[in-house]
C-alpha positions as CSV (number, residue, x, y, z in Angstrom):
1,X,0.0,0.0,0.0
2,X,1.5,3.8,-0.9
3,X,1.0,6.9,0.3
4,X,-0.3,9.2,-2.1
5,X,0.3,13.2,-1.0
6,X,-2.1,16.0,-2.4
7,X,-1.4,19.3,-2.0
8,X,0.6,22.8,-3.5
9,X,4.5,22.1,-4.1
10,X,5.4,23.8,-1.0
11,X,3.0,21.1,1.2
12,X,4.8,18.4,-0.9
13,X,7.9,19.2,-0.6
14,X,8.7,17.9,3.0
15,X,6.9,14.5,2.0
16,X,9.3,14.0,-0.5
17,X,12.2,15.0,1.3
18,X,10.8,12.1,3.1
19,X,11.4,9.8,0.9
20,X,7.6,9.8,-0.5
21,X,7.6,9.4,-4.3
22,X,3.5,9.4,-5.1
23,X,2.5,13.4,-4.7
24,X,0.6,14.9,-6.7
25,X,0.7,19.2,-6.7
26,X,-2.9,19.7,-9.3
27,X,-3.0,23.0,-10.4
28,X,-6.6,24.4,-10.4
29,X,-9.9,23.0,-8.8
30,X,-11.1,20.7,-11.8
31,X,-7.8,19.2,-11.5
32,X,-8.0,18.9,-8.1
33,X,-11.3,16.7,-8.3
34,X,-10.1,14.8,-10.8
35,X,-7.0,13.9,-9.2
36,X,-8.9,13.0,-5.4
37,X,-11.0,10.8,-7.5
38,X,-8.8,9.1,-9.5
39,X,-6.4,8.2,-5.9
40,X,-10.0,7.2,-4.6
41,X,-10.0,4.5,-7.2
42,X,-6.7,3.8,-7.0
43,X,-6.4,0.4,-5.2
44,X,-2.9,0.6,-4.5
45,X,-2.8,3.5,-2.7
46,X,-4.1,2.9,0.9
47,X,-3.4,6.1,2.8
48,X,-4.1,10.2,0.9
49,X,-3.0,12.7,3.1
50,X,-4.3,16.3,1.4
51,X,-3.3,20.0,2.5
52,X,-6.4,20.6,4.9
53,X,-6.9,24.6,3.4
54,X,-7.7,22.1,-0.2
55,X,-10.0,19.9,2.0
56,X,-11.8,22.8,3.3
57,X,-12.3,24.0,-0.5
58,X,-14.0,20.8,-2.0
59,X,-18.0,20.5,-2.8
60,X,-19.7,18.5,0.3
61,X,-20.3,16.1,-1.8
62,X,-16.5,15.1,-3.0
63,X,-15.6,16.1,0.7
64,X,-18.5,13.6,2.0
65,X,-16.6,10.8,0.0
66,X,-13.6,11.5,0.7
67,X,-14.4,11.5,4.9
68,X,-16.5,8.1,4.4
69,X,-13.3,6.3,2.5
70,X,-11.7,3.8,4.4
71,X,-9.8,2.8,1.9
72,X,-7.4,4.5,1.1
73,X,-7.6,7.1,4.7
74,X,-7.7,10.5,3.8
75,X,-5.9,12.3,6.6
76,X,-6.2,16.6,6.4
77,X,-2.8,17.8,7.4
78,X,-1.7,21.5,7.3
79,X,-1.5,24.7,9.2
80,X,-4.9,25.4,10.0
81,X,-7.1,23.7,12.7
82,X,-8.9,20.4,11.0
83,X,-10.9,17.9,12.6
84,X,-10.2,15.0,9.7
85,X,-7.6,13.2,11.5
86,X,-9.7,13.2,15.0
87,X,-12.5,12.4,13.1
88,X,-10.6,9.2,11.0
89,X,-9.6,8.2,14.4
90,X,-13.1,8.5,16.1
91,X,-14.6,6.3,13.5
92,X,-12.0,3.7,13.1
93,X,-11.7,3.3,17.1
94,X,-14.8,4.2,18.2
95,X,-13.5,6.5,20.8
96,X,-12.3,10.3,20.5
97,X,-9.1,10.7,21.9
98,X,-8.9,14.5,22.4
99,X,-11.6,14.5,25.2
């Protein structure tokens, strides 16, 4: 399973520095879509980890599927405050461990 990164070439940057080779910097929000669904389908990819100021720009609807996925786990990562991760962890677990 691979990690796929999503996000602007600065949010990128660091994961690939990492070592991370699958990231993916779309440029405009129809590529955007089209890139979140095609990782969505991808079955080799079985965590997406997405700059959270993206996240917070998608229709509900994309952003609705995106949440639900279990496979791959799309984590929101970034400067701003997100709930995504507390959330995936909530669901998975059953339990929130911020409280």
């Amino acid at each position: 399973m691979e990690i796929a990164v999503v996000g602007s070439p600065e949010f990128t940057l660091g994961f690939q520095l990492a070592g991370l080779s699958d990231l993916h910097n779309p440029e405009g929000e129809e590529a955007l879509h089209a890139t979140l669904r095609s990782l969505l389908n991808n079955k080799s990819v079985g965590i997406m980890v997405v700059d959270s100021v993206m996240l917070t720009s998608l229709p509900d609807r994309l952003r609705d599927q995106l949440s639900s996925s279990v496979s791959p786990t799309v984590l929101g990562i970034g400067t701003e405050e997100d709930t995504t991760l507390r959330e995936t962890i909530r669901k998975a677990i059953g339990v929130d461990l911020w409280k």
